[in-house]
C-alpha positions as CSV (number, residue, x, y, z in Angstrom):
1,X,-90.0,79.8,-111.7
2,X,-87.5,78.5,-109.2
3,X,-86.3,74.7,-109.6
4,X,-85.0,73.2,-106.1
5,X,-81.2,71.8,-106.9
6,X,-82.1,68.7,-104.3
7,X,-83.7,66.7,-107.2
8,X,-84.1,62.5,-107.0
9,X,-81.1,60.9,-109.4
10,X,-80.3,57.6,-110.5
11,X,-76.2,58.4,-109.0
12,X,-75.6,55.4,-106.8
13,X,-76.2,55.4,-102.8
14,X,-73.3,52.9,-102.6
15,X,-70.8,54.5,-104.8
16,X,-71.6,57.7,-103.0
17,X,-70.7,55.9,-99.6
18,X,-67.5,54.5,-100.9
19,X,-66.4,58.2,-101.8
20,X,-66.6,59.2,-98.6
21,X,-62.6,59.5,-97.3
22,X,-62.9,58.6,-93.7
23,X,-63.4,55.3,-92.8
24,X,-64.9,55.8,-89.9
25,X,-67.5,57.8,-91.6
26,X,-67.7,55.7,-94.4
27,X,-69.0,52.6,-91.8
28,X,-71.7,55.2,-89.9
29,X,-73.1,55.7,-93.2
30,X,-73.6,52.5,-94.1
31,X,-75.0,51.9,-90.7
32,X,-77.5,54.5,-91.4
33,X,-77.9,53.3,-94.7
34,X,-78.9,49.8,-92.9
35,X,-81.3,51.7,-90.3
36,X,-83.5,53.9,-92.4
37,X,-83.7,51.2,-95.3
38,X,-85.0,48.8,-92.6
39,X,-87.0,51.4,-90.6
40,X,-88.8,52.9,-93.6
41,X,-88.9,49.9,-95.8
42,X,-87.8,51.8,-98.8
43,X,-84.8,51.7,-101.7
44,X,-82.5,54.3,-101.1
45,X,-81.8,57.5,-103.8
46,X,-79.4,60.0,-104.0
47,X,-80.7,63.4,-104.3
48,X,-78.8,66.2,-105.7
49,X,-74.9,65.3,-105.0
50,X,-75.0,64.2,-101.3
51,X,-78.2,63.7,-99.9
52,X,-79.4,59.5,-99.1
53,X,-83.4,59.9,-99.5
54,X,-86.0,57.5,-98.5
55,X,-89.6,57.8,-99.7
56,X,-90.7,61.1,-101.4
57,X,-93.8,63.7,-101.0
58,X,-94.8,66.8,-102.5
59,X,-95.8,70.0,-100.6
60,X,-97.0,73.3,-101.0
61,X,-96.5,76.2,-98.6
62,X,-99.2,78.9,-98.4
63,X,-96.8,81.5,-100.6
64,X,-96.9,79.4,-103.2
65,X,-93.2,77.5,-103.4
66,X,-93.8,74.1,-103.7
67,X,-91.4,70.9,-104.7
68,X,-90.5,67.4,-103.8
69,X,-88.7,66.2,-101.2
70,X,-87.4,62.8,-99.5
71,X,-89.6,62.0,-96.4
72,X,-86.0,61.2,-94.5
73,X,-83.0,61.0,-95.1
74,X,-79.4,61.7,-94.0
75,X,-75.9,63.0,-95.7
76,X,-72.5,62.1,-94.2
77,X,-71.3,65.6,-94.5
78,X,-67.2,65.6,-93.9
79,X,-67.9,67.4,-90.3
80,X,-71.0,65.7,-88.9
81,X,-73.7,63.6,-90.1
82,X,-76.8,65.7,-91.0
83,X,-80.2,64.0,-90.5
84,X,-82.8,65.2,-92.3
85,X,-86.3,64.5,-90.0
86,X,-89.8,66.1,-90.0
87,X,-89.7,69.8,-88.4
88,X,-92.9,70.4,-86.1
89,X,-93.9,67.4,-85.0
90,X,-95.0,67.9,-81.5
91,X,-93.3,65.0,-79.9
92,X,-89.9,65.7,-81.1
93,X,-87.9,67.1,-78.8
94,X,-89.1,64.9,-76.6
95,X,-87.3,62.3,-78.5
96,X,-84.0,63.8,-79.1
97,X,-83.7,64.6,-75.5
98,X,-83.0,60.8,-75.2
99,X,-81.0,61.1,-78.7
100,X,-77.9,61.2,-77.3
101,X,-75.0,63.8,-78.5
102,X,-76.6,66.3,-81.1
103,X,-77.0,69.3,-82.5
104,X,-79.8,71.1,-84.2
105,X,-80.5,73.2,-86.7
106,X,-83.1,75.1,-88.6
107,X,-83.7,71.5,-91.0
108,X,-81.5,69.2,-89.5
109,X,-80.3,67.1,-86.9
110,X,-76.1,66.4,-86.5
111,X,-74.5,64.0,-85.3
112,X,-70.5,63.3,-85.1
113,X,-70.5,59.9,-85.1
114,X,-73.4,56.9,-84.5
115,X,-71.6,55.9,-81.5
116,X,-72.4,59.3,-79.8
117,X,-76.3,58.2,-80.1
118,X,-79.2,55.8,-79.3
119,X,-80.2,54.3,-82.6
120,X,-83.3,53.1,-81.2
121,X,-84.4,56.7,-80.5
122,X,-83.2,57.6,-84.2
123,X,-85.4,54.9,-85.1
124,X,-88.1,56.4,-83.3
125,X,-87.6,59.5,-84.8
126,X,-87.3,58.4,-88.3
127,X,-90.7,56.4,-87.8
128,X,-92.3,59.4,-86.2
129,X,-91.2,62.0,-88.9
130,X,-92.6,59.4,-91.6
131,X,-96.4,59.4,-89.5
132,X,-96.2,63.3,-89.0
133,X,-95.2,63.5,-93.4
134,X,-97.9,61.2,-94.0
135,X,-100.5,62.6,-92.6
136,X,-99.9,66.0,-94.0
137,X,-98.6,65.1,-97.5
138,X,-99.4,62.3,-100.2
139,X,-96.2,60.2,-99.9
140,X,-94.7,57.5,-101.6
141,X,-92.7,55.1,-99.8
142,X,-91.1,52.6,-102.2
């Protein structure tokens, strides 16, 4: 059976942060650390070795593969910052239309640098994604 390598683990959110070379992108994460901590209402975890997790569900796809996986979350990748936000929500690209500078991809949402986007519309988005989870998935948001 396959195990997912983006497992929950006690490493620490902040620690992770300070690691992170540039200092510009050292203070974007912490703003984002700030933003979905206040927009979700939960603690923080680092899953596998770079990924900042809030909340957590557990799905099943219709071939079978199922795991656990933070409801959102982000990762201050060296390039850009990936956001990690529900996929197929209906509403969504109605929302990152007024995002701001972007790009997506297949799971994510980058971004160079906070400055580039509307952080009320990323706060719409995380709220939306965590609606669209819940009501497809048993969640836990602590």
């Amino acid at each position: 059976m396959y195990t997912l390598k983006t497992q929950p683990n006690d490493q620490s959110v902040l620690e992770f942060i300070e690691r992170i070379e540039s200092v510009k992108k050292r203070e974007d994460a912490y703003r984002l650390l700030d933003l979905f901590t206040e927009t979700t209402g939960c603690e923080a975890k680092m899953w596998g070795a770079s990924i900042i997790g809030f909340g957590s569900y557990h799905y099943k796809y219709d071939s079978g593969h199922e795991g656990d996986a933070p409801v959102v979350g982000f990762s201050p990748r060296k390039a850009k910052h990936s956001l990690y936000l529900a996929q197929g929500e209906p509403n969504r690209e109605e929302l990152l239309s007024q995002l701001g500078k972007h790009k997506t991809g297949k799971a994510c949402v980058y971004v160079n640098k906070l400055d580039d986007i509307d952080v009320e519309v990323l706060r719409s988005l995380i709220q939306q994604s965590i609606t669209f989870i819940n009501d497809r998935y048993p969640t836990t948001m602590k």
